[in-house]
C-alpha positions as CSV (number, residue, x, y, z in Angstrom):
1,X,52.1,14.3,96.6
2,X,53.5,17.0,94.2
3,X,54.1,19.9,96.6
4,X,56.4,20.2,99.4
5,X,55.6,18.8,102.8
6,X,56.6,22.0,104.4
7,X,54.4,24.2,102.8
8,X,51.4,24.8,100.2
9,X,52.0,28.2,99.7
10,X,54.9,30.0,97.3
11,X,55.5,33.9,97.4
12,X,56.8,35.2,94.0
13,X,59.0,38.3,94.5
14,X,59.9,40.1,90.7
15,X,63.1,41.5,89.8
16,X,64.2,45.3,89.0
17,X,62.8,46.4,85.6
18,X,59.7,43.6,85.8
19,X,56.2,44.1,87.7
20,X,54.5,41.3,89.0
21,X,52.8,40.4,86.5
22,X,56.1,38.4,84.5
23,X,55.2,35.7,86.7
24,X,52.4,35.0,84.7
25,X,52.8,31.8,83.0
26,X,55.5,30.6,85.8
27,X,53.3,30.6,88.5
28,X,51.5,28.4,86.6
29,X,53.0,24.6,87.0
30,X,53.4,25.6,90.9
31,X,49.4,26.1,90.8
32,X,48.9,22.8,88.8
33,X,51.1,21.5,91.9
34,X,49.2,22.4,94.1
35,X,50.5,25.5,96.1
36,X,48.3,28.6,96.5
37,X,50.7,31.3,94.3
38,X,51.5,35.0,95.3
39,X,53.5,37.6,93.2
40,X,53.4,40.1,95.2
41,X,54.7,43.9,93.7
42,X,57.3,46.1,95.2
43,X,56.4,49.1,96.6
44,X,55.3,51.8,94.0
45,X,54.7,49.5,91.1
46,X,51.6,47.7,91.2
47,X,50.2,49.7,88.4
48,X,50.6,49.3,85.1
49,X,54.0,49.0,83.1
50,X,52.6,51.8,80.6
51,X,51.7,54.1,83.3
52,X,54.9,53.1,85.1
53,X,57.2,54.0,82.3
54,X,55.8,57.2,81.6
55,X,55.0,58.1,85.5
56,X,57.9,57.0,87.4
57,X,57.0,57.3,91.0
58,X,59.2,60.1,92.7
59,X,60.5,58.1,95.4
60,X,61.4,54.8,93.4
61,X,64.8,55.8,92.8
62,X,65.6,55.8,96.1
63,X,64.0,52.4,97.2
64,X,66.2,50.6,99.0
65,X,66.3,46.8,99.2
66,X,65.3,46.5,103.0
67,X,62.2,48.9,102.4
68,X,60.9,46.0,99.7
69,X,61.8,43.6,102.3
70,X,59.7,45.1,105.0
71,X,57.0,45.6,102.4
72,X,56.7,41.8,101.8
73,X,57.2,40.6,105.3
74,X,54.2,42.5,106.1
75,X,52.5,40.8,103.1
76,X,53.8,37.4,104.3
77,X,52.7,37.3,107.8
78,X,49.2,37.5,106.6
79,X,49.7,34.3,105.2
80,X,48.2,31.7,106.9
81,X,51.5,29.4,106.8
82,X,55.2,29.7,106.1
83,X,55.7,30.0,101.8
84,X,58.4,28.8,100.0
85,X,60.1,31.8,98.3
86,X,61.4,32.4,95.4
87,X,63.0,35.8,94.0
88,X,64.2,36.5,90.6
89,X,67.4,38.9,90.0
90,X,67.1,41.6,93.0
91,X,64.0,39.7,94.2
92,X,66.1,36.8,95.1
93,X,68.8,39.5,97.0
94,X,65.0,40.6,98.7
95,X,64.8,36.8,99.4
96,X,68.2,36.1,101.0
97,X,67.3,39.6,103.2
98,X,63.7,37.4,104.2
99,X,65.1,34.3,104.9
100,X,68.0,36.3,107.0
101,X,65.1,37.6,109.1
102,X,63.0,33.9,109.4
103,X,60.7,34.4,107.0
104,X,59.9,31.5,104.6
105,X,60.5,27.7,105.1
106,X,62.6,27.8,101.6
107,X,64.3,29.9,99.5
108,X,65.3,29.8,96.0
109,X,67.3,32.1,94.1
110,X,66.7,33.0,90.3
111,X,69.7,34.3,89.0
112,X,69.7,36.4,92.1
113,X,71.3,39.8,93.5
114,X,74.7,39.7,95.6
115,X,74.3,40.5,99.1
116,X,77.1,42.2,101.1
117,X,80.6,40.7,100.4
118,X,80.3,39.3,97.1
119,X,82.1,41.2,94.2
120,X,80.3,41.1,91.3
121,X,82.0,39.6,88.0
122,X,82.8,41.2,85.0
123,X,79.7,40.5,83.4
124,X,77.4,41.7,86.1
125,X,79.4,44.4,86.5
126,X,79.1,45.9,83.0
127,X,75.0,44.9,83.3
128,X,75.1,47.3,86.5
129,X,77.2,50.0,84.7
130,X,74.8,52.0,83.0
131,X,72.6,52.4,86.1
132,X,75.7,53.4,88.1
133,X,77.5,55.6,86.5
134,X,75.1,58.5,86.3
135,X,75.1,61.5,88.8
136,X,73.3,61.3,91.8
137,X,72.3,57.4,90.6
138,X,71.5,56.3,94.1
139,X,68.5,58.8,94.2
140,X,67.0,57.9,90.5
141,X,65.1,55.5,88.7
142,X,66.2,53.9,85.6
143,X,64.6,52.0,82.7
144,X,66.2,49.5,80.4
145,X,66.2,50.6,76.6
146,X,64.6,48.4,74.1
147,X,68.3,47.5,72.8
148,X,69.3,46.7,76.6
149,X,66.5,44.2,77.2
150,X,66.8,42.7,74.2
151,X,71.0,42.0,74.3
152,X,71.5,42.0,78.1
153,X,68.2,40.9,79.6
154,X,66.1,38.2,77.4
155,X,69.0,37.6,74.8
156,X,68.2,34.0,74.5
157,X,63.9,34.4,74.0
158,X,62.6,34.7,70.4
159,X,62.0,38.7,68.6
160,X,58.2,38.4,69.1
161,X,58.0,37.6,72.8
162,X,61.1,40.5,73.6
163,X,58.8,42.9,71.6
164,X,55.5,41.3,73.6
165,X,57.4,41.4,77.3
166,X,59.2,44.9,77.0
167,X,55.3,45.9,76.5
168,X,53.9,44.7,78.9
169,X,56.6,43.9,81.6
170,X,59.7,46.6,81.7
171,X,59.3,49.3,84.1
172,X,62.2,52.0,86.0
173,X,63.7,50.7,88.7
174,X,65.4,51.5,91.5
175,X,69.2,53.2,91.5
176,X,69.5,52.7,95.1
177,X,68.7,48.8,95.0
178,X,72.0,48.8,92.5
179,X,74.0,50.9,94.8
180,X,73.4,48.6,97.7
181,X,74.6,46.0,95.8
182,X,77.7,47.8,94.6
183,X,78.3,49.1,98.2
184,X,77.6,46.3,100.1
185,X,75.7,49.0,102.5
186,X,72.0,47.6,104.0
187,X,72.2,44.4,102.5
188,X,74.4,42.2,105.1
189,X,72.9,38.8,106.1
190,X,74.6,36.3,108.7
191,X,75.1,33.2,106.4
192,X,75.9,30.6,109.5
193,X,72.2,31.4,111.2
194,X,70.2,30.3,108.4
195,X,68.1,27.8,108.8
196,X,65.9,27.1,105.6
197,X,67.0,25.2,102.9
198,X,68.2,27.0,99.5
199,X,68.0,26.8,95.7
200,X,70.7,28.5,93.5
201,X,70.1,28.9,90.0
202,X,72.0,30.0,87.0
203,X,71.5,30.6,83.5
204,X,74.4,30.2,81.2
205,X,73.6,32.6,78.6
206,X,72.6,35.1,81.3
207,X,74.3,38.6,80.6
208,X,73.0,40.4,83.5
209,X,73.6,37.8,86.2
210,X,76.3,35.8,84.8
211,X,76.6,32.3,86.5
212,X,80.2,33.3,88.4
213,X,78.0,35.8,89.9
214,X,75.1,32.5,90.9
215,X,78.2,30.3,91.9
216,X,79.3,33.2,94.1
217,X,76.6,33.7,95.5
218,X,76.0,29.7,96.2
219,X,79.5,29.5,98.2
220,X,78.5,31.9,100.1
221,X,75.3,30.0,101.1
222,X,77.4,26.4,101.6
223,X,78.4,27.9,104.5
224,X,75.0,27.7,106.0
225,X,74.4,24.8,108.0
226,X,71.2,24.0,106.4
227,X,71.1,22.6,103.0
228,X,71.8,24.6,100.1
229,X,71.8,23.2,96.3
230,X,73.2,24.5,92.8
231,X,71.6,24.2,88.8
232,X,72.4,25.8,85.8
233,X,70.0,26.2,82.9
234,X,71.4,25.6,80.0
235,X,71.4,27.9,76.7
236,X,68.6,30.3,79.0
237,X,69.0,34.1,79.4
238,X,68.5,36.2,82.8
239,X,64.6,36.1,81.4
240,X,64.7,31.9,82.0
241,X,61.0,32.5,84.7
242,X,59.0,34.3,81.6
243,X,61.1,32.9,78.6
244,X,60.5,29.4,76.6
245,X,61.9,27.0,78.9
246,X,60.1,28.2,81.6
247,X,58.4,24.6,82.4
248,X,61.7,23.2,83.2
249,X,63.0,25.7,85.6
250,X,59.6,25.7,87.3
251,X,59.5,21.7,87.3
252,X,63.3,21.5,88.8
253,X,62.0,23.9,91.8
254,X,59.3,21.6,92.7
255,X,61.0,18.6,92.6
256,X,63.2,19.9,94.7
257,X,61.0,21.0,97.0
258,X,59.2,17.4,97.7
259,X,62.4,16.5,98.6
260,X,62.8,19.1,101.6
């Protein structure tokens, strides 16, 4: 058996500035697993990242991290079984939200998202900065520069596939998702009722989730009675689901999941 016991099925929940379509080639070794995949976008971006950039929805700026929550609980509980999920940057804050609510029989967290009472690090911090400290920033969408991407968000992936995945991947995202995680407000989960078992990662050349922001974020979840595990990816950037490498992280998460 290569796939969990629990479960065949694995929802994929993107980040802020990706669409769903960055899982492309990760999905892939959980398919070859055997699990039935879904990436699933958040509200307002399943179009394409073109359009996106040059259309930003109206009301995407002020998207709050419970409205994507309740957006794919609805799309999970047409599932026909509990899925394993797994959220990357502020899809794995959307995650720990889910698995707050019962949804999911795992989670795992890709160089996630604080929830309420953790303070970001230093690192995070300055990542957040330039989506912050704008007027009005709560209520507006922003979009990585090309400069951004390239030195905060996929530092550690080679020229050709930055150029290839800023293309075809980076789209505005939402200010009020980043306020929430600044504030603390709408983004409270009760730790000591969770049930499901829980994945941690970190990257160690991440600069927009630094890995004191994953270990945060991981003592937080120790205090769960259910289990709750730690890795670090070595010499991979907050792009580790898309960038070469990829396999690895991907093959980790299923090994880990036949052991639940």
């Amino acid at each position: 058996m290569t796939h969990s016991r629990l479960t065949r099925t694995v929802v994929l929940i993107h980040g802020a500035w990706m669409t769903a379509a960055s899982w492309s080639n990760f999905r892939k070794p959980f398919e070859e697993a055997g699990y039935t995949v879904h990436a699933p976008s958040w509200p307002f971006l399943d179009r394409g990242a073109a359009e996106l950039r040059a259309n930003p929805p109206a009301d995407l700026g002020s998207l709050k991290a419970g409205d994507i929550a309740d957006h794919i609980a609805k799309f999970i509980e047409t599932l026909p079984e509990k899925p394993i999920i797994i959220g990357h940057s502020m899809g794995g804050l959307v995650t720990q939200l889910l698995l707050d609510r019962g949804y999911g029989v795992a989670g795992v967290l890709l160089d996630s998202g604080p929830v309420a009472g953790i303070i970001a690090d230093p690192v995070s911090l300055l990542a957040a900065l330039p989506v912050l400290a704008r007027w009005n920033a709560w209520n507006r969408t922003y979009t990585l520069s090309k400069a951004q991407f390239d030195a905060k968000f996929a530092n550690t992936a080679p020229a050709a596939l930055r150029d290839e995945a800023y293309e075809k991947y980076m789209v505005p995202t939402s200010g009020r998702v980043f306020a929430q995680t600044a504030t603390g407000l709408g983004i409270g989960i009760n730790i000591r009722k969770r049930t499901q078992p829980v994945l941690v990662t970190a990257a160690s050349e991440d600069k927009t989730v630094a890995p004191a922001m994953s270990r945060k974020i991981y003592k937080k979840h120790k205090k769960a009675p259910s289990r709750t595990d730690y890795v670090e990816f070595a010499g991979m950037s907050h792009f580790l689901m898309a960038e070469p490498g990829y396999e690895k992280v991907a093959a980790f998460i299923i090994e880990w999941a036949k052991d639940l």
